[in-house]
C-alpha positions as CSV (number, residue, x, y, z in Angstrom):
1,X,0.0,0.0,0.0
2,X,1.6,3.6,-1.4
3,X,0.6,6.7,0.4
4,X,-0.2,9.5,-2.2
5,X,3.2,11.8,-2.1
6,X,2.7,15.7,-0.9
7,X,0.7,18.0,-3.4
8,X,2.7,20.5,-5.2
9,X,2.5,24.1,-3.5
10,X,0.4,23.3,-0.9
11,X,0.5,26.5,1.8
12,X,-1.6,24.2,4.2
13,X,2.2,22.9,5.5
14,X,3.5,26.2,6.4
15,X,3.5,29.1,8.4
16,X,0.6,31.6,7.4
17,X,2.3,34.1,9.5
18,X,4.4,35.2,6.5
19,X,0.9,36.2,4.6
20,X,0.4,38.7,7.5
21,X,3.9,40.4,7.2
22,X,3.0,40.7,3.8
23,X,0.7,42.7,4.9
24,X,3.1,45.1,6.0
25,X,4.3,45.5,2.8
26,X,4.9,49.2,1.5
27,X,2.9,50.5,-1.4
28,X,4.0,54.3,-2.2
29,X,4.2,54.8,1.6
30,X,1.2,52.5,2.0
31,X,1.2,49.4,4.1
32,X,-1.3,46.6,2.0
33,X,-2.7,46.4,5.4
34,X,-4.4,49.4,5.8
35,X,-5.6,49.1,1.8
36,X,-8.2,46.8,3.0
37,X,-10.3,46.9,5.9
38,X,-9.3,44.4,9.4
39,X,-11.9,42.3,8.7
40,X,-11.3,41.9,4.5
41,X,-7.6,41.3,4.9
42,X,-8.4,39.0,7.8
43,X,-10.7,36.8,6.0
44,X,-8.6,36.3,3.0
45,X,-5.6,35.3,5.3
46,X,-8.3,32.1,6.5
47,X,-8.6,31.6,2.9
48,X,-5.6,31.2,1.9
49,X,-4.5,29.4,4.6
50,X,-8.3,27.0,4.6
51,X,-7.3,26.2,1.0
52,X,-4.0,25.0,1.5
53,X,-4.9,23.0,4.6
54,X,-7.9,21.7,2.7
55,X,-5.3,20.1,-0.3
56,X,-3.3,18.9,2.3
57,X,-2.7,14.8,1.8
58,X,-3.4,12.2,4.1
59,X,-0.6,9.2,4.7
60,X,-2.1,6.5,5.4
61,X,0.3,3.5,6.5
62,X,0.5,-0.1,8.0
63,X,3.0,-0.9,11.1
64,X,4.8,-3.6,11.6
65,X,3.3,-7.2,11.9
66,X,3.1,-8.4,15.5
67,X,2.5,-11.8,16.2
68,X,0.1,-12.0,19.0
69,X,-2.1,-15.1,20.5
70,X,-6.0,-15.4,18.9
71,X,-7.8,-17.9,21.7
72,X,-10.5,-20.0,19.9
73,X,-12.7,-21.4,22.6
74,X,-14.2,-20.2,26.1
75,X,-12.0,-22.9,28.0
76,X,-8.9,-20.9,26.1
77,X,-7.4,-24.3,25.3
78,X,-6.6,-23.8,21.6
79,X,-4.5,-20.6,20.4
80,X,-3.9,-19.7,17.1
81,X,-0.9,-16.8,16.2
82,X,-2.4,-13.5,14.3
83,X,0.1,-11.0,13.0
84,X,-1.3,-8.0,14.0
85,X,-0.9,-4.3,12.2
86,X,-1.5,-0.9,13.3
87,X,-3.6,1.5,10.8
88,X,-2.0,5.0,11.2
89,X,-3.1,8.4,9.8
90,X,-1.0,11.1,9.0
91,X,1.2,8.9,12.1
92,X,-1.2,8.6,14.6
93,X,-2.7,5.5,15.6
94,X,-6.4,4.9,13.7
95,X,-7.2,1.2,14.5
96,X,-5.5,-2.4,14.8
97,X,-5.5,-5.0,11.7
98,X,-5.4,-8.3,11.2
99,X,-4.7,-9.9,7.5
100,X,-3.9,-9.0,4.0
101,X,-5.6,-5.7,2.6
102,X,-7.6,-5.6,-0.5
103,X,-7.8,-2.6,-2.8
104,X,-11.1,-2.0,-4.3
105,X,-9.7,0.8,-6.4
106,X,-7.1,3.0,-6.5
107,X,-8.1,5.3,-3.5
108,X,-10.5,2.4,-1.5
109,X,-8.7,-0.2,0.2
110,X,-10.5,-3.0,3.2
111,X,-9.0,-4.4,5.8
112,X,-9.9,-6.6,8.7
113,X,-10.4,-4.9,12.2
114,X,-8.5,-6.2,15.4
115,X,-9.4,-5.1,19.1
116,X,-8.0,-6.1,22.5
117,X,-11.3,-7.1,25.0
118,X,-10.8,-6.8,28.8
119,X,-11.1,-10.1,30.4
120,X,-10.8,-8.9,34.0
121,X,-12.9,-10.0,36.4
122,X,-14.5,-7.7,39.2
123,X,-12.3,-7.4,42.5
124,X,-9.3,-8.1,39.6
125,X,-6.7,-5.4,39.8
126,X,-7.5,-2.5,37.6
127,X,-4.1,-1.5,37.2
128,X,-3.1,-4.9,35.3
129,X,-6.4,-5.3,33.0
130,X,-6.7,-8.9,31.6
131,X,-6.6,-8.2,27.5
132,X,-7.7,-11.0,24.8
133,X,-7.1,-10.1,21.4
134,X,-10.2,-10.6,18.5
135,X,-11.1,-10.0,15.5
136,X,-13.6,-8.1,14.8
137,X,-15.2,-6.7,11.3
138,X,-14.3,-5.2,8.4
139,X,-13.3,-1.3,7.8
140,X,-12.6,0.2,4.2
141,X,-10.4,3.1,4.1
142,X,-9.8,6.3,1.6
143,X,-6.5,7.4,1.4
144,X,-7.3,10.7,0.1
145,X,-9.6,12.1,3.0
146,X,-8.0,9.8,5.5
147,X,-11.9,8.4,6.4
148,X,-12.1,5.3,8.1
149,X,-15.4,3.4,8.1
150,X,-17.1,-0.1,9.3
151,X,-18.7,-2.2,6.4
152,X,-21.7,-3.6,6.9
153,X,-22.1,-7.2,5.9
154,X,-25.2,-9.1,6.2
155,X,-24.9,-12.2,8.6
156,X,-21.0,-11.9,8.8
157,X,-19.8,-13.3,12.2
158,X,-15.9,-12.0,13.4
159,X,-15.5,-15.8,14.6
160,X,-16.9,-18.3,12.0
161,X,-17.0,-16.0,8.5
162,X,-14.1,-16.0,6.1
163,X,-14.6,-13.0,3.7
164,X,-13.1,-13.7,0.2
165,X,-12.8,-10.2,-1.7
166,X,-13.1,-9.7,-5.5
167,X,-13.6,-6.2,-6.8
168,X,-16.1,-4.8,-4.5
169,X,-18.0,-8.1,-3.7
170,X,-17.6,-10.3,-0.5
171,X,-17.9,-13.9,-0.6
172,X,-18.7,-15.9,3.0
173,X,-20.4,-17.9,4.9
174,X,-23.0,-16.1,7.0
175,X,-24.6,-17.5,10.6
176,X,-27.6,-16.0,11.5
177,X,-28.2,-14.4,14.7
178,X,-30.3,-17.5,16.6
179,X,-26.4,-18.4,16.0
180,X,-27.7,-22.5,14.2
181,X,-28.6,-20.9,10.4
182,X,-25.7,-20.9,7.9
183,X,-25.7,-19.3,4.5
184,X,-23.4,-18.8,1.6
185,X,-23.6,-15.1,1.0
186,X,-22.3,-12.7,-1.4
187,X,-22.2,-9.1,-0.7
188,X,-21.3,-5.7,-2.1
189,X,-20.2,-3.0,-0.5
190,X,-22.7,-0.3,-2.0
191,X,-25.6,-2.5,-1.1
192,X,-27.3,-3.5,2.6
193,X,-28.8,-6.7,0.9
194,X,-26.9,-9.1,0.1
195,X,-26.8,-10.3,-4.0
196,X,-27.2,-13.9,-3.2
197,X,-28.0,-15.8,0.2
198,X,-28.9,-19.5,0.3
199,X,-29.3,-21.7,3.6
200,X,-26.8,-24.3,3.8
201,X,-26.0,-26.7,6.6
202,X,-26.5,-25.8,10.3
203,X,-23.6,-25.1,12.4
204,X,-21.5,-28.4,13.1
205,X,-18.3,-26.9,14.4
206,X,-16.9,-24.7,17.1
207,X,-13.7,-23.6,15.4
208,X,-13.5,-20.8,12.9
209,X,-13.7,-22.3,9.3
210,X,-15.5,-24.9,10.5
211,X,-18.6,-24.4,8.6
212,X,-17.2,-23.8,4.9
213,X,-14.2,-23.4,3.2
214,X,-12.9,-19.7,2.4
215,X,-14.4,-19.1,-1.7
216,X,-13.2,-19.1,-4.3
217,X,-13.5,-16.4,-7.4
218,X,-12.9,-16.8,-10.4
219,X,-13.5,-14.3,-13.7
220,X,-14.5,-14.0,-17.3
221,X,-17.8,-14.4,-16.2
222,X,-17.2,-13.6,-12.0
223,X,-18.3,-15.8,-9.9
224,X,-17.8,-17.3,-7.1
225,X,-17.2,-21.1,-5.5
226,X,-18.4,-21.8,-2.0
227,X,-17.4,-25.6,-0.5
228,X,-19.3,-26.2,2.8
229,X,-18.2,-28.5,5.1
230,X,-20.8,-31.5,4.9
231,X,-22.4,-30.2,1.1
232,X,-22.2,-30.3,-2.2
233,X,-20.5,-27.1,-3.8
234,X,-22.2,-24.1,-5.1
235,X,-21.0,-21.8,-7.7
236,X,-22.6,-18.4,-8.2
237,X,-22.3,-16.2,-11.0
238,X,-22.2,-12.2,-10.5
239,X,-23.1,-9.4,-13.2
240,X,-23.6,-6.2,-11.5
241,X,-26.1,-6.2,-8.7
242,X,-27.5,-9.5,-9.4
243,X,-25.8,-13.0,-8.7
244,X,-27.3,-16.8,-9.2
245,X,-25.9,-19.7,-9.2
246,X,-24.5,-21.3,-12.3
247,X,-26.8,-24.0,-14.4
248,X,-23.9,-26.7,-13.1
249,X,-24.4,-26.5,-9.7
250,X,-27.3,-28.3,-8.0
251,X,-30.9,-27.0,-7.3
252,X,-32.5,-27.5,-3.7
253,X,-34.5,-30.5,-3.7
């Protein structure tokens, strides 16, 4: 991931104080100063400086991966190692990361979220809180204005759903919030409802990627392999806001 390099002439990165000594300025005896009135000369001073602030660009950057321990049951008997990443703007610490990035286009990029929760009891000292590391959704970024935002994806669970990207479009298996229903799902990011959802299998694990496999895309036409754990596979096809599955796969009996 390149940050955009500083815009040419921006004033935004300097000191404005220079405008007002130019100001001072003499002008056949004149300063430019008293040419205009206090409250002109102060406005376009905010101008000038608004405008280059305004076209100043945002660096947007990843840290450096840290391998940290991801505990995948409430008896916390099996670990698994995440490399974790911090998201920084302009240097300052946004939000933690977990995985690969995937550039939607050239100024839209997604990227898993990471968190630390507190798993301290009551009575436990407060001074050394208990943290777990998760992982939590998903959060597209714009490296122009720096804007940082949560996605939205119908039926997506941080635990059991493994997003596969392709363009815009998400690809997962979905569980339902009475936390039994499973469905292959594919999502855009424009859109609250998802372009395809069928109802496979119920859950029959307890470890991530226990319900399906992570899809698979393919293009020239786009679609979109899903391989559930305990079902046949289904492969949907994607134009535009629609998506069905391909004449090849099997129908519901």
């Amino acid at each position: 991931m390149k940050p955009h390099g500083p815009g040419r002439g921006a004033p935004g990165g300097q000191n404005c104080t220079h405008y007002f000594r130019n100001l001072q300025a003499q002008v056949g005896g004149t300063t430019l100063g008293s040419m205009f009135s206090p409250r002109i000369a102060l406005a376009v001073v905010i101008l000038v400086c608004s405008a280059g602030a305004a076209s100043k660009p945002h660096v947007m950057s990843l840290g450096k991966p840290t391998p940290v321990k991801l505990f995948l049951s409430s008896a916390e008997d099996k670990t698994i190692t995440i490399n974790m990443r911090g998201l920084y703007l302009d240097a300052k610490l946004k939000e933690y990361t977990v995985g690969a990035t995937h550039d939607v286009t050239d100024r839209l990029f997604v990227v898993r979220r990471a968190y630390r929760i507190n798993d301290s009891l009551a009575g436990e000292s407060a001074s050394q809180p208990r943290w777990l590391w998760q992982r939590g959704g998903w959060l597209l970024v714009d490296r122009v204005t720096g804007r940082i935002s949560q996605i939205k994806l119908p039926d997506f669970d941080p635990y059991y759903s493994d997003v596969s990207w392709y363009r815009d479009y998400a690809a997962y298996c979905g569980v339902a919030d009475d936390g039994e229903k499973v469905s292959a799902i594919v999502s855009q990011i424009s859109t609250r409802k998802p372009l395809y959802k069928k109802q496979l299998e119920k859950l029959g694990g307890e470890f991530p990627e226990s319900i399906c496999d992570s899809p698979t895309w393919e293009r020239q036409p786009a679609r979109v392999t899903f391989t559930p754990h305990g079902g046949p596979k289904q492969t949907v096809e994607v134009n535009g806001r629609f998506a069905d599955l391909t004449p090849d796969t099997p129908a519901e009996e």
